[in-house]
C-alpha positions in Angstrom: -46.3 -20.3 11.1 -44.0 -18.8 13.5 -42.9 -14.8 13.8 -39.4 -14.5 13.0 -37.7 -12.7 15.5 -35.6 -9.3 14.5 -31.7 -10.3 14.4 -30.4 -7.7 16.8 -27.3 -7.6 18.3 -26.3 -6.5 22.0 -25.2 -2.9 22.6 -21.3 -1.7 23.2 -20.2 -0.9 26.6 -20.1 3.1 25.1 -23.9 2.6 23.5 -25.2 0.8 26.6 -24.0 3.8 28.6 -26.0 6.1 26.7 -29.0 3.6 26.5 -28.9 3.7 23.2 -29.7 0.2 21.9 -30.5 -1.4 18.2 -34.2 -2.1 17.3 -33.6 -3.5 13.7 -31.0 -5.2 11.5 -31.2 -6.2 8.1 -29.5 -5.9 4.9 -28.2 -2.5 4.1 -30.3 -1.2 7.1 -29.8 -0.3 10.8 -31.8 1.2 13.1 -31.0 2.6 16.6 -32.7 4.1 19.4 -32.7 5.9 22.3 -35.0 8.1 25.1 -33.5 11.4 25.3 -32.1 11.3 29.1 -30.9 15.2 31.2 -27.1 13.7 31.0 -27.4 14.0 26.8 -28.4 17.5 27.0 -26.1 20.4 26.1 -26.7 24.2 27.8 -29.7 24.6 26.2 -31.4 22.2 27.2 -31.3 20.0 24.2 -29.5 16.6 23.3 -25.6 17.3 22.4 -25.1 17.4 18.2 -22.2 14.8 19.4 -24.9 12.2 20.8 -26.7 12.6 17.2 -23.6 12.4 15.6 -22.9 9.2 17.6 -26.0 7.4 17.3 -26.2 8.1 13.1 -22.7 6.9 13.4 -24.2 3.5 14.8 -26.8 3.0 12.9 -24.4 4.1 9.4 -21.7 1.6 10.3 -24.0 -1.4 11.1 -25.7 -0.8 7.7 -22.7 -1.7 6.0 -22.4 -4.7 8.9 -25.4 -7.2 8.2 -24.3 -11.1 7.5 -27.4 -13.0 8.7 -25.1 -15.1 10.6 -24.2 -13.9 14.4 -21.0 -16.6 13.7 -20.2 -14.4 10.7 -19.6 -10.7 12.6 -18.3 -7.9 10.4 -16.9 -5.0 12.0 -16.5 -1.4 10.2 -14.6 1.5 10.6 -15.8 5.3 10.1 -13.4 6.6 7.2 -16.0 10.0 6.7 -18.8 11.1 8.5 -20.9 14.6 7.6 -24.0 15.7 10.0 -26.3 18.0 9.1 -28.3 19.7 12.1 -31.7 20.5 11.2 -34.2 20.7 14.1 -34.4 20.2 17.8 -36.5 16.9 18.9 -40.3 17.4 19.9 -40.5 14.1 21.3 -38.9 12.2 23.9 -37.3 9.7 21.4 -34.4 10.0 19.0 -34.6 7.1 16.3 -31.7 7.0 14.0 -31.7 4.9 10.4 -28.6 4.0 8.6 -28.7 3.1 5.0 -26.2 1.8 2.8 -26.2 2.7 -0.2 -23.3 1.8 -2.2 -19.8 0.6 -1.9 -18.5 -2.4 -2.4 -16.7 -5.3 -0.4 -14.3 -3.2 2.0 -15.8 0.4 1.5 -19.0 1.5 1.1 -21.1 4.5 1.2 -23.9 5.4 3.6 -26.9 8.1 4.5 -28.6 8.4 7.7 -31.8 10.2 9.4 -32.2 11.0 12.7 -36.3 11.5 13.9 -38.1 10.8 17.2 -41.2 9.7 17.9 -43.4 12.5 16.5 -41.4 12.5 13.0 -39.2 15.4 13.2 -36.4 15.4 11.4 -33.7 16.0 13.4 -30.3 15.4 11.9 -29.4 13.7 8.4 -25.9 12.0 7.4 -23.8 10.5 4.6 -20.6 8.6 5.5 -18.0 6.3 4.0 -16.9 3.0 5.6 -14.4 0.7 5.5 -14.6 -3.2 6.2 -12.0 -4.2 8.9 -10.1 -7.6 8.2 
């Protein structure tokens, strides 16, 4: 038996940038990641609220994206997004999940955690989404 390989898509030309780059796709789940680099921090020291906010952004939208099909590419738009800032990462390594978790065929409704490596919490989320025609 052969492993199946993770359906993954390339990064955008804004995500790339930030070397922030998917790690897992499936229905109603996204996940994103990215090594914290000196050009995300903010004056003290720490990774800008708008880099978490971008990256649970990601990994919210693409929930809400999954088709199994890479011929079959769904795009969403961000109609609401709320980030709540809990914690500073330990780690070197912010990991963000997006869920979605209700909705139906051209809005739906998501949450989102962002951890790193060591399992802080960092950030959480809940957004709403739209399916683009």
């Amino acid at each position: 038996m052969t492993e199946q390989k993770p359906f993954l898509e390339a990064p955008s030309a804004a995500l790339a940038h930030l070397g922030i780059a998917m790690t897992d796709w499936n229905t109603d789940f996204a996940r994103f990641e990215a090594e914290i680099a000196p050009f995300m921090t903010n004056r003290s020291g720490i990774p800008h609220g708008g880099i978490y906010a971008m990256i649970l952004d990601t990994a919210m939208g693409y929930s809400g994206a999954f088709t199994g099909d890479m011929q079959d590419v769904r795009m969403t738009l961000t109609l609401s997004l709320t980030v709540n800032y809990l914690s500073r990462p330990k780690g070197a390594r912010l990991i963000a999940e997006g869920r979605r978790v209700g909705g139906g065929a051209k809005t739906f409704f998501t949450e989102g955690r962002l951890l790193d490596e060591t399992g802080e919490l960092i950030a959480t989320a809940v957004g709403t989404f739209k399916v683009r025609s």
